[in-house]
C-alpha positions as CSV (number, residue, x, y, z in Angstrom):
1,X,0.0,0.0,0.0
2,X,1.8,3.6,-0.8
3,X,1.8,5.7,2.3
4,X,1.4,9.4,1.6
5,X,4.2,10.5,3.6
6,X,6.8,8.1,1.1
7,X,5.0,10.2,-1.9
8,X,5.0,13.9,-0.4
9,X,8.6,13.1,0.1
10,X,9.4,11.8,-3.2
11,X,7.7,14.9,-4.8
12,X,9.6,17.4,-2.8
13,X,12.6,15.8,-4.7
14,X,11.9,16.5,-7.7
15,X,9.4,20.1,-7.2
16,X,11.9,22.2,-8.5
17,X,12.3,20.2,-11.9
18,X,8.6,18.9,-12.3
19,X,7.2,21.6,-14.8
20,X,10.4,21.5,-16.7
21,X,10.4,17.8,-16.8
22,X,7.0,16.3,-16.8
23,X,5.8,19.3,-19.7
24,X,8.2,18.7,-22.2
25,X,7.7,16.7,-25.6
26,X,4.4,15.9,-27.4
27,X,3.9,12.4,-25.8
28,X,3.0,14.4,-22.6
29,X,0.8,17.7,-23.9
30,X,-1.0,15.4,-25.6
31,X,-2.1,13.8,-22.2
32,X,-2.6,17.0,-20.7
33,X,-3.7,18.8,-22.9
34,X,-6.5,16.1,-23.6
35,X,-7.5,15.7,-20.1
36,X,-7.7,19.4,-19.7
37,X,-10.1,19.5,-23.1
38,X,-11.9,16.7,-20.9
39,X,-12.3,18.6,-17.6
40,X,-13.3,22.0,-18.6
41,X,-15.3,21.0,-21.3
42,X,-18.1,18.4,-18.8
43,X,-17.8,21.2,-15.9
44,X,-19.0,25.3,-16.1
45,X,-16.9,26.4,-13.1
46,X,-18.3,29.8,-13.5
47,X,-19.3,30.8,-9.7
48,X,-18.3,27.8,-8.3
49,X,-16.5,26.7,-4.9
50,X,-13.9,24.1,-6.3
51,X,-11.2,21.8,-4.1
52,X,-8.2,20.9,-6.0
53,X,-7.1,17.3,-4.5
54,X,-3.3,17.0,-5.2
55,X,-2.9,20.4,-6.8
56,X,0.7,20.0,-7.2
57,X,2.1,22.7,-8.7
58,X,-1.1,24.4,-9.5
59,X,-1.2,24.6,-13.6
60,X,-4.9,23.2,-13.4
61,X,-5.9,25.3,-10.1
62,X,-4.6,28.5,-11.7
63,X,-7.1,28.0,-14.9
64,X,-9.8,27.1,-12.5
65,X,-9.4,30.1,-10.4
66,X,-9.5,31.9,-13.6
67,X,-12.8,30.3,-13.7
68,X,-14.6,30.1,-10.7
69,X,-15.7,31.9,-8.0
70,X,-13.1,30.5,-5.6
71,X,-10.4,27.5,-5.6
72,X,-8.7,25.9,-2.2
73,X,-5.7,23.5,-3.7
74,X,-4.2,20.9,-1.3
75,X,-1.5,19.0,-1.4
76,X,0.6,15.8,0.8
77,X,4.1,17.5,-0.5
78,X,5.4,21.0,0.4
79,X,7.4,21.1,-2.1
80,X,4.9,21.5,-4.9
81,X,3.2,23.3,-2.8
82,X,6.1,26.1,-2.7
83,X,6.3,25.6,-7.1
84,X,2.7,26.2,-6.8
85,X,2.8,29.5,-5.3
86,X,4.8,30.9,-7.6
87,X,2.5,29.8,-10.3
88,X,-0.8,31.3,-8.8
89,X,1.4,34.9,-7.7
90,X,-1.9,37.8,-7.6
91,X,-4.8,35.4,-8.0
92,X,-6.6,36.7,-4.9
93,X,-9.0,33.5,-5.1
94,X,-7.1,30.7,-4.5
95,X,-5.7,29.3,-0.8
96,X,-3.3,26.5,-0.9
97,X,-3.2,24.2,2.1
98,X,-0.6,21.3,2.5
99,X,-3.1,18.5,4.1
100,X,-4.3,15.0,3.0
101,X,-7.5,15.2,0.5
102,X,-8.6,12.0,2.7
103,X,-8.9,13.4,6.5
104,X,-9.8,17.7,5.8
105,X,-11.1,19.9,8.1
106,X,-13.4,21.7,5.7
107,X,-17.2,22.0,6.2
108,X,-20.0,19.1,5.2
109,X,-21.5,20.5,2.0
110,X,-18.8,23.4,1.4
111,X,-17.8,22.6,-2.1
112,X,-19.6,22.7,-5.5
113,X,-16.8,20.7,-7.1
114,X,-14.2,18.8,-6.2
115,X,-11.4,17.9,-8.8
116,X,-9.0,15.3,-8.4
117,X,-6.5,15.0,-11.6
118,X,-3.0,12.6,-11.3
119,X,-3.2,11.8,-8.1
120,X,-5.5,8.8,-7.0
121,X,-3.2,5.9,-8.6
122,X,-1.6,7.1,-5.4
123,X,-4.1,7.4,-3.0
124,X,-3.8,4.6,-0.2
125,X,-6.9,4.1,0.6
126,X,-9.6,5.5,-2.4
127,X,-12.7,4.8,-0.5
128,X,-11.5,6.4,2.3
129,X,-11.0,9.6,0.0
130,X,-14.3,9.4,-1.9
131,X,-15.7,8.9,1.3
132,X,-14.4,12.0,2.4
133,X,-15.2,14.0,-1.1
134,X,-18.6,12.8,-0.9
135,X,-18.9,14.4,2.3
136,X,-17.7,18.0,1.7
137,X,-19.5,18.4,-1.2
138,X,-22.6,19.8,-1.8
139,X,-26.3,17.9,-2.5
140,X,-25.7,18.8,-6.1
141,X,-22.0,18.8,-6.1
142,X,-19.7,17.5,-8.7
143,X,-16.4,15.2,-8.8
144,X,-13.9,14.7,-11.5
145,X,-11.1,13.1,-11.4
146,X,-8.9,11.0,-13.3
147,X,-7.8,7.3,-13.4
148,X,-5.4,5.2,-15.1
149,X,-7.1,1.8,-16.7
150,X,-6.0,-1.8,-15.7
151,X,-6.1,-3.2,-19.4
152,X,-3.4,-6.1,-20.2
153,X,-1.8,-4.1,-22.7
154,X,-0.7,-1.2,-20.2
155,X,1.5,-4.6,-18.8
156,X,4.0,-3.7,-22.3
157,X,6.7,-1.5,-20.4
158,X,6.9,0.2,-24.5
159,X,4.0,1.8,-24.1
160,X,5.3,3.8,-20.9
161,X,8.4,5.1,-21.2
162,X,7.6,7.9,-18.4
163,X,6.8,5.6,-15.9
164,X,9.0,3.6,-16.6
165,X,12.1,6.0,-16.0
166,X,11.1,7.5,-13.0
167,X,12.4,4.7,-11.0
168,X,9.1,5.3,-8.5
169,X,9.7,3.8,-5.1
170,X,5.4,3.3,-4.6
171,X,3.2,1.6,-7.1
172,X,1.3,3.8,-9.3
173,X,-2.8,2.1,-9.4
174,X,-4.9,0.9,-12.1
175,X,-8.2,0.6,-12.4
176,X,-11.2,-2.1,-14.3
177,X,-14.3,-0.4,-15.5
178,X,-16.0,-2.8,-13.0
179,X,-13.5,-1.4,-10.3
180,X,-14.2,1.9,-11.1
181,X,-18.0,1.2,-10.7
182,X,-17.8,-0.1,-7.1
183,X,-16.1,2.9,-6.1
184,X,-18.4,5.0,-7.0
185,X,-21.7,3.2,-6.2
186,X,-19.4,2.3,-2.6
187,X,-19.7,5.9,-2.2
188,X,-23.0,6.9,-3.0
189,X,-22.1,8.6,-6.3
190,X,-23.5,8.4,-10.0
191,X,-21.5,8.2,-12.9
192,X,-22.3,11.0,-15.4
193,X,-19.2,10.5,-17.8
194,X,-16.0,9.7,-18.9
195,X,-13.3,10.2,-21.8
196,X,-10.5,8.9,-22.4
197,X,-7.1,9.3,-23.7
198,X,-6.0,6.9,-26.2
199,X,-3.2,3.8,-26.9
200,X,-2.3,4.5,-30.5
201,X,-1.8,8.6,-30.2
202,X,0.2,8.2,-26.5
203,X,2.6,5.5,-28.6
204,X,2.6,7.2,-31.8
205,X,3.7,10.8,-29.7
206,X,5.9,8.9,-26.9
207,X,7.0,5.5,-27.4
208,X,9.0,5.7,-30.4
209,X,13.0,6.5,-30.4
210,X,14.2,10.3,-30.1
211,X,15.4,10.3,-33.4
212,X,12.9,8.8,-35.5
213,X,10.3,10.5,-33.3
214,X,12.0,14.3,-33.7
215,X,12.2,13.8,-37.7
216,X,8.2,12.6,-37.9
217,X,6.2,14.0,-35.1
218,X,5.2,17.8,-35.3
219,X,2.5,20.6,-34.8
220,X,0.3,19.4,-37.4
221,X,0.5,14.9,-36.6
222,X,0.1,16.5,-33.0
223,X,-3.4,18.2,-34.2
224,X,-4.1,15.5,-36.2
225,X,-3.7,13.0,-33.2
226,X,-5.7,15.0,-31.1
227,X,-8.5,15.1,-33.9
228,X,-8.4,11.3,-33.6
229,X,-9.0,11.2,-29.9
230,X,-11.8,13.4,-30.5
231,X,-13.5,11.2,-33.0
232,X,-12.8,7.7,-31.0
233,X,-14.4,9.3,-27.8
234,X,-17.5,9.3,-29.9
235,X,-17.2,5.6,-30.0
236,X,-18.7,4.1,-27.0
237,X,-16.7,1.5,-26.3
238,X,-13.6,2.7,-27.8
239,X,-13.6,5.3,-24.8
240,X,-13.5,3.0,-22.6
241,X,-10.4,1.4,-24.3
242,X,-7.7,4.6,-22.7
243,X,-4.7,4.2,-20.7
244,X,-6.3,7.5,-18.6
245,X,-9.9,8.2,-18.2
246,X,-11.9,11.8,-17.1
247,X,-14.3,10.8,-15.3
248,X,-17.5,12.9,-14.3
249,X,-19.8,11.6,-11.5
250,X,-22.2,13.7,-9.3
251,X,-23.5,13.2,-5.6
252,X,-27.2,13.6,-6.8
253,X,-29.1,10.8,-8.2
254,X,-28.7,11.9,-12.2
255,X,-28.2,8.8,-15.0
256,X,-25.0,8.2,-16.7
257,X,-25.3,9.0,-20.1
């Protein structure tokens, strides 16, 4: 089980160099840049009271408190904490607290969303968390957060050359559809919807050597790619086919579509 002391710790390592590292290439703005289509395309933040669960450095909690009426980001390492800061200088809407997004002090019903994005594959204990989310959220409140799918071909090391190098002393989780489900329902929330990032564009952008990648891959395969991702999400079951998922789920009683 990862212990969130072993991962605030490992993150205050490598603060300093995370935007520079993790941002660079196409293999990883297509994933972010994807799941940030995702999120702020399911959610109007507009006047909303939004919780940022593993913040990190704050590049999603500085667009939402461009958004919304008021963003808290927390966060189990300083360090990121400390990047973050910098990041969100003169936004007079945002507080950043360094606490654990499964035991807060916050208010029963004080939050309109709640947004969770990289950082449940390494929660230790995810029911305790949604548990906890479920609670300081409003009747009609929403929670988004992203998941990475437990799919035999995310076994082939190829297809994750990030994870791969990062020499991570924790495991990073994965999740079945049917997994993913039981949280929820374990929780008392309803799935609204989900999208998901794709196999073929994440190899075609980042599994591929240096060289042959920097001589074929450029802005327009990169718009093209995302294009795709667009058009299988339409699919049914081909979204539910992604490495990572967005998923959408509300703590009123609303169908999935």
């Amino acid at each position: 089980m990862n212990d969130n002391k072993e991962i605030g710790t490992w993150y205050d390592e490598i603060a300093k160099e995370y935007n520079a590292n993790w941002f660079r290439g196409y293999r990883n703005r297509y994933l972010e840049e994807t799941v940030d289509r995702y999120i702020f395309s399911m959610v109007d933040f507009s006047g909303k009271k939004v919780l940022d669960i593993g913040c990190g450095t704050g590049r999603i909690t500085k667009r939402l408190a461009q958004l919304s009426e008021s963003v808290v980001g927390i966060d189990v390492s300083a360090g990121m904490l400390v990047e973050a800061e910098k990041r969100l200088e003169g936004l007079t809407n945002v507080k950043l607290l360094h606490t654990d997004g499964s035991a807060t002090d916050f208010e029963a019903g004080e939050y309109d969303v709640v947004i969770c994005v990289g950082s449940l594959e390494f929660v230790p204990d995810e029911n305790k968390l949604f548990d906890e989310i479920y609670r300081i959220l409003n009747p009609k409140g929403l929670f988004i957060f992203t998941i990475r799918k437990k799919l035999p071909i995310s076994q082939l090391r190829f297809l994750n050359p990030v994870g791969k190098k990062r020499n991570l002393h924790f495991k990073k989780k994965e999740y079945r559809d049917s997994e993913i489900r039981q949280l929820l329902t374990e929780s008392r929330f309803t799935l609204i919807r989900r999208m998901s990032t794709l196999y073929f564009p994440t190899f075609l952008l980042g599994s591929i050597h240096d060289k042959i990648r920097s001589k074929f891959i450029n802005e327009t395969l990169f718009k093209v790619v995302v294009k795709l991702t667009d058009l299988f999400n339409v699919i049914p079951l081909v979204n539910r086919l992604g490495p990572s998922q967005v998923v959408l789920a509300s703590k009123a009683s609303e169908p999935a579509d």
